[in-house]
Every structure is written in C-alpha cells, then in structure tokens.
C-alpha positions in Angstrom: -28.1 -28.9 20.6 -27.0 -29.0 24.2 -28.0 -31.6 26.8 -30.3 -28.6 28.4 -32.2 -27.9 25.6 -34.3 -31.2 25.8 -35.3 -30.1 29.3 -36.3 -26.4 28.8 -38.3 -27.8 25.9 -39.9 -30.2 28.2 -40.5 -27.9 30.8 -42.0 -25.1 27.5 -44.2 -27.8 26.6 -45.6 -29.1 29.9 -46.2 -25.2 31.3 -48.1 -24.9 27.8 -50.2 -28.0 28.1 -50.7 -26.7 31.8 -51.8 -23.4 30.6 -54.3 -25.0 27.9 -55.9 -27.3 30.5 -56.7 -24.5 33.0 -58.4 -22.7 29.6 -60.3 -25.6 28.9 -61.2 -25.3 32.7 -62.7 -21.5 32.3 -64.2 -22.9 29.7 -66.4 -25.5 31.2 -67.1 -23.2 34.2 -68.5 -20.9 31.4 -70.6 -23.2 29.7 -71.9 -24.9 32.0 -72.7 -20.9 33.7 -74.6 -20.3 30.7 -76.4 -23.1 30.3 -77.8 -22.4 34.0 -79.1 -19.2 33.2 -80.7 -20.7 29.6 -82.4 -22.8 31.8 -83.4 -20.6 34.9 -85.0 -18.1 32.0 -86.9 -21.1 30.1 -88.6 -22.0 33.2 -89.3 -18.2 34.6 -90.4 -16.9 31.3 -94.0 -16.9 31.4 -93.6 -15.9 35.2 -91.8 -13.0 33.9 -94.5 -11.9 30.8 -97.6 -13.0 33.2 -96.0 -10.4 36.3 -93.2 -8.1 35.2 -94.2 -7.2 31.4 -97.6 -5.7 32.5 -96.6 -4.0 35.2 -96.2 0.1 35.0 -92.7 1.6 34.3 -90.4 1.7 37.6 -86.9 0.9 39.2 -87.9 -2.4 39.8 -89.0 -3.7 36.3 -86.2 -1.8 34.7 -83.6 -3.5 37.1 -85.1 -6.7 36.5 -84.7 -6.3 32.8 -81.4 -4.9 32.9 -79.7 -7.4 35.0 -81.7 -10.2 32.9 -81.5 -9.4 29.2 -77.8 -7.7 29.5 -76.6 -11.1 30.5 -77.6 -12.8 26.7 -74.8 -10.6 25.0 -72.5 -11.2 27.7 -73.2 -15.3 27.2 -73.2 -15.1 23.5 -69.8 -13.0 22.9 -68.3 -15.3 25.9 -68.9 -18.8 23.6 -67.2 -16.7 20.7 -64.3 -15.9 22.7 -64.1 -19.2 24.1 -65.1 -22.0 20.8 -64.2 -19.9 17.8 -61.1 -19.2 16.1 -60.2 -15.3 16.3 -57.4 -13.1 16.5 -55.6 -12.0 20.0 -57.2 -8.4 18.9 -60.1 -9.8 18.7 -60.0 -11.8 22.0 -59.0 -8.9 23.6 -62.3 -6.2 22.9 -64.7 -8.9 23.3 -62.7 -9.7 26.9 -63.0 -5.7 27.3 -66.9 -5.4 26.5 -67.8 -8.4 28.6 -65.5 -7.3 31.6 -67.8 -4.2 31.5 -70.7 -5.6 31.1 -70.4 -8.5 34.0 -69.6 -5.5 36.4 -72.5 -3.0 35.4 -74.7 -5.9 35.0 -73.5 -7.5 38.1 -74.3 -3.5 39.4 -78.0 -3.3 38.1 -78.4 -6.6 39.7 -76.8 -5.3 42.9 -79.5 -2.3 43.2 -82.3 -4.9 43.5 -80.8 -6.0 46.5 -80.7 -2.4 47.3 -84.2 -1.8 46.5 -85.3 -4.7 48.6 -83.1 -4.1 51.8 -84.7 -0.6 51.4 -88.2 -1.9 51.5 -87.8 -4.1 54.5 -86.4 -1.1 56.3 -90.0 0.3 55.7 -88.5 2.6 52.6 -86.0 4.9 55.2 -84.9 7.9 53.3 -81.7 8.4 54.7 -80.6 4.6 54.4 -81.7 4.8 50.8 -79.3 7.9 50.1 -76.8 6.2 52.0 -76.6 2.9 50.0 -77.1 4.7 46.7 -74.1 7.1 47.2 -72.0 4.2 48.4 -73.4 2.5 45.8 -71.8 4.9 43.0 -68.8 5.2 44.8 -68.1 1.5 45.2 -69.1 0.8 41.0 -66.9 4.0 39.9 -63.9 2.2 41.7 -65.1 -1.0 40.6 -65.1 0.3 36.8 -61.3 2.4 36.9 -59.8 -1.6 38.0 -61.7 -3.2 35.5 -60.1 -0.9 33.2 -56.4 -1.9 34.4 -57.3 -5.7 34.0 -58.9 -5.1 30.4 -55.5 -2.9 29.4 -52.9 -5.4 31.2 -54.7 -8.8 30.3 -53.0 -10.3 27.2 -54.4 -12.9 25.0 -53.0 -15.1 22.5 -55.3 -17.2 19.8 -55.5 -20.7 21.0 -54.5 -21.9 17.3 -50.9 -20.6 18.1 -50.8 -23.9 20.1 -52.4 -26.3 17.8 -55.0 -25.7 14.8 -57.6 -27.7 16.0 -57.9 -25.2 19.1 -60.4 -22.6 19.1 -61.0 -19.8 21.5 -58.5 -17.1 23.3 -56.0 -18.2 26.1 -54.8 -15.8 28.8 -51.2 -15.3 28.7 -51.0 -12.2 31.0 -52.6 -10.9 34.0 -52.8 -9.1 36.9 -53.9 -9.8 40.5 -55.7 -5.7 40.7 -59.0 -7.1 40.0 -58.9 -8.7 43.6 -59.7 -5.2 44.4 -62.7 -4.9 42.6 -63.9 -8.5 44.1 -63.1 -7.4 47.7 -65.1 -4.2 47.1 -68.1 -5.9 46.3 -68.1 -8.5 48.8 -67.7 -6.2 52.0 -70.8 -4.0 49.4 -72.6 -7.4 50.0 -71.8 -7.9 53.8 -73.3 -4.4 54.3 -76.5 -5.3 52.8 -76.9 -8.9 54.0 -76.2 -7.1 57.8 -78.6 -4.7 57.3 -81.2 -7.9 56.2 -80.7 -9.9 59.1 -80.7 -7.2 61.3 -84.1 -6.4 60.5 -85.0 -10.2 60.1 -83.9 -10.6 63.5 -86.3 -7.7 64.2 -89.1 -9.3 62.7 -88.7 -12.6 63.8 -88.5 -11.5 67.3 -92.0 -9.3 67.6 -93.8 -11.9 65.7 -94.3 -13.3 61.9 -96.6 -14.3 59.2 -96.1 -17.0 56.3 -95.7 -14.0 54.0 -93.2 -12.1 56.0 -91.4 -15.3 57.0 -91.1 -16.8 53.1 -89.6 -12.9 52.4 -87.4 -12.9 54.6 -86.0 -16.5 54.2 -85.8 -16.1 50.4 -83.8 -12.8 50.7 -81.8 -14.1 53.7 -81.0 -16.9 51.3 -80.1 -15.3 47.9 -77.9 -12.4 50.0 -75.8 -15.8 51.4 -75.4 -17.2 48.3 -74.5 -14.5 46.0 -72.0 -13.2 49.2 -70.5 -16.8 48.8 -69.6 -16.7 45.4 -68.1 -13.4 45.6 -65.4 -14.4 48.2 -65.0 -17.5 46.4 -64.2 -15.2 43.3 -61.9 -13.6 45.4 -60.0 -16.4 46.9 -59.7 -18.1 43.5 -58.2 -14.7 42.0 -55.8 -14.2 45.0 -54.7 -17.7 45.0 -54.3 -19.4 41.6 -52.6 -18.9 37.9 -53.5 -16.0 35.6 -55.6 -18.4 33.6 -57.9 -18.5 36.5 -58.2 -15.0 36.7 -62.4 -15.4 35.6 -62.6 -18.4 36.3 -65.7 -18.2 38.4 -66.7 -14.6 36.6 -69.4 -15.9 34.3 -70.8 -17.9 37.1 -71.3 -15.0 39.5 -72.6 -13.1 36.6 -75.6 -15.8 36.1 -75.8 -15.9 39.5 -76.6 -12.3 40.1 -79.2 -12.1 37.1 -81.2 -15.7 38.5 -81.1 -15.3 41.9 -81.5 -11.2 42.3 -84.2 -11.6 39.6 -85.9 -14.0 41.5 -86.0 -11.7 44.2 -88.5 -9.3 42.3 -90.7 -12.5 40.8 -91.2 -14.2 44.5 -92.4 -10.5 45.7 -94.7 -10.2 43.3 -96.0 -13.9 43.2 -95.7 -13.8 47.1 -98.0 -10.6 47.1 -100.5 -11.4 44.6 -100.9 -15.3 46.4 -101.6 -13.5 49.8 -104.1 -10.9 48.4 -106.1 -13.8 47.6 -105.7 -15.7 50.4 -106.2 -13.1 52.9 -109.0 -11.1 51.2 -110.1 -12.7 48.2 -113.1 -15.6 47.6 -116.2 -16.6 49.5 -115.6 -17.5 53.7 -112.3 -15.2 53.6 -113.5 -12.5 55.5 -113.5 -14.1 58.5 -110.2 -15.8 58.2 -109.3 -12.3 57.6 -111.0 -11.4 61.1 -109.3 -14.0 62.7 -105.7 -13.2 61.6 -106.6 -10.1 63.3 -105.4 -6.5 62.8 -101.9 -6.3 62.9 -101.7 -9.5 60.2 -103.6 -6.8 58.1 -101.3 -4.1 58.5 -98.2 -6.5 58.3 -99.7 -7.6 54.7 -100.4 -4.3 53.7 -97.1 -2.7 54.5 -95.5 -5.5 52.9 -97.4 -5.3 49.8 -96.7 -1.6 49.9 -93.0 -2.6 50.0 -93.1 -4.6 47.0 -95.2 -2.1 45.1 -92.1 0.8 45.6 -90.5 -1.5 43.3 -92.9 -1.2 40.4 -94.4 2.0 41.2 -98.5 2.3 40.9 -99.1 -1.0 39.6 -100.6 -2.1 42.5 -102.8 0.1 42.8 -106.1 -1.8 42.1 -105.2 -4.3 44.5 -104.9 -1.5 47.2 -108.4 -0.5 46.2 -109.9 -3.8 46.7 -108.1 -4.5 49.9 -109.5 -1.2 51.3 -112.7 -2.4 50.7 -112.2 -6.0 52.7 -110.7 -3.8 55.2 -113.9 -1.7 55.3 -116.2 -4.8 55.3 -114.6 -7.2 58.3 -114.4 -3.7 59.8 -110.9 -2.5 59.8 -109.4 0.8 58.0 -106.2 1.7 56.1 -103.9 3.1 59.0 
C-alpha cells in the first residue's frame, strides 16, 4: 500500500463522518419539527372541534383541515425515513411522497393567507382572481422543480456506514430547489405587502381592539412564515447537499400552526366581540357609546371572517341585527 493511501482513507473516512453528522443534524431539526406541531395540535384540539368541526362546509374549514391533517403522514413517513432501517429505494419514494406533500400542503396552507389578505381587502374580486391565478402559476412551477430534486436526489441506507445506523443519508443533490424556495418567498412578500398596506390603512383612519388584534396577529404570522422561507433559502444556496431540507419539515409545521391559527383567532376573535359588543345585560349602551362606525367596523369584520366558512354565521348576523335595531342603528 502506498504512503497515499493512508491519507485518502483518512480524508474517505472524515468526509463520511462529516456527511453522517450533518444527517444526524436534519434529523434533530425534524424531530424536534414534529414534536412542535404534536404539541401545537394537543393544545388547539378542542379549539378546533368546539369552532371549526361545526361549522358549515367552506374554503376556510377545508383549508384548515387540509394544511392540518396532511401534515401527520408527512411527520410519520419522515421518522421512518429518518430512525428505521430501509433500502435506498425505499428512502427514495418516501423522500418523493413527502417532497410533494410539504409543497401542496405548504400550498393549502398558503391559500389561507390568501383567503385572509382577501378579506381585509373587503373581499375585492379582481385582487382575488389575481392572487389565485398567480397562485396556480407559482405551485405548477413549484411542483415541475420538486420533481427534478425528487429524480436527482440520491440516497443511500445509513447501515452502509455502520449497522447500528438507521434512516437514509443524502448522497446526491441539486441546488434547483432554490428555485422553488425563491418562488415562494417573493409569493409571500406579495401578500405580507398587500397586509401592511392595508394595516397601514386601517391604523391611520382609526382602530378597534378587534381590528387591531387582526391585524397584529396576521402582520405577525405573515413575518414569520416569510422568515423561514428565506432562511430555507439561504441554507439551500449556501451549505452541503445534506442540508438540502434541512429546515423543510420545520417550515412545513410552521405553515400548518401558524396559518391554522389564523382561521382559529378569527373565529375566537369574532365570537368574543359578538358578546362583548352585543351580548348580556348593560351592553346596549356600551354598544351606543362605541358609536356607529365601531358597529359597522365589527360587522364588516365578522362578515370577513364568515367568507371563510360560508353561512355559518348566519345566526349571529341575525342577532346582531336585532341589537342594531334596539340601540337604534341598522344593517348598512
């Protein structure tokens, strides 16, 4: 054996160990991604049966569901991939279904943002069309680069290294799905523009606590998710193919908690201000006091958060006509 052979093994053995540590890193980031959304959905869960499950049928609650119960497949076939021992063929369809399924679910999640920068622009036709087509045109893109990371992304079984491994470990990559994470993060600057140009809007020709909690939340949320999506990005430009979804499975929990949230603080936010505002005895003239334009700020706003569930609402409407009636006020 020649004098260079002990080196090249060395340097072999150390790019190996290197390669298994940054797994082990994806890993952790995974788990620890999953074990945030476990616990977000523990402690929403009777929020979600007490204010989503009865409502009617409509874009909203089938959103909500969507970007919440397509993420448990996603988490479950992720800890496979990543803590059992399977073959590369197997590593690589359960890399192809979850790539998918992070970027439609990612997608339904996406169109609640939609939805709600919609409603705060007072339900605009034309803006609707607008972000819907773009929408499509942005995910069919999004979907054709997934595909080219899922066919050039090659896996090896992590017992090749050592039997006491477990999981897959990325041995080939490509950089392409920057693309897809560039798209969606200058999709998300649109829509958190749009947002604080109407919060600016608002904020300037007066507020409520309603409007003003609304507005903060989605202000919030739209900074956040647009945070980890150009930190996706820079981590994809910037470091080893191992690290290629690194932060994936993060943004994926992400989108599901926080764009879920969304939908639950509208509805919770709507059904505490109905009461407040025109519910229980020495209400009505708090209600008088607010004075008009409160009224119609509340009502358009609950009219906003009812396009996202369709006619549920529609009982409250009825009562709330009838407190507008008595403190002397009408629908406009």
């Amino acid at each position: 054996m020649s004098d260079a052979d002990p080196a090249a093994q060395a340097a072999l053995f150390a790019t190996i160990i290197g390669s298994l540590q940054r797994a082990e890193y994806v890993h952790y980031v995974n788990a620890a991604s999953t074990c945030l959304f476990m616990y977000d959905h523990a402690t929403t869960f009777f929020d979600e049966v007490e204010l989503i499950w009865p409502a009617s049928w409509g874009a909203g609650k089938i959103l909500f569901l969507l970007a919440r119960y397509l993420t448990w497949p996603e988490l479950v076939s992720g800890l496979v991939h990543q803590f059992w021992d399977i073959d590369a063929g197997m590593c690589h369809r359960i890399f192809g279904y979850n790539s998918f399924s992070i970027v439609w679910g990612i997608g339904a999640a996406e169109m609640i943002l939609v939805l709600r920068t919609w409603a705060i622009w007072d339900r605009h036709r034309g803006l609707l069309i607008g972000l819907v087509t773009l929408f499509f045109g942005v995910w069919i893109a999004e979907s054709y680069i997934i595909s080219q990371l899922v066919d050039k992304t090659i896996f090896v079984p992590a017992t090749s290294f050592s039997p006491v491994l477990r999981g897959c470990v990325i041995t080939a990559s490509t950089q392409i799905v920057t693309y897809a994470w560039i798209l969606l993060t200058a999709y998300e600057a649109l829509i958190l523009g749009l947002t604080l140009v109407k919060a600016v809007q608002h904020f300037r020709s007066g507020s409520n606590r309603l409007m003003n909690m609304l507005y903060r939340d989605g202000i919030l949320y739209f900074v956040y998710l647009f945070a980890i999506s150009a930190a996706n990005l820079i981590v994809v430009y910037t470091t080893e193919a191992e690290f290629t979804i690194l932060l994936t499975q993060l943004q994926r929990s992400l989108y599901a908690v926080l764009c879920c949230r969304i939908i639950l603080h509208l509805k919770q936010a709507m059904l505490q201000t109905d009461l407040e505002t025109f519910g229980g005895p020495g209400q009505v003239g708090a209600t008088t006091e607010l004075g008009k334009d409160t009224v119609m700020a509340f009502n358009r706003e609950r009219d906003n958060t009812a396009a996202f569930f369709g006619t549920t609402f529609q009982a409250e409407e009825d009562k709330a006509d009838m407190e507008l009636e008595t403190v002397g006020y009408s629908q406009p």
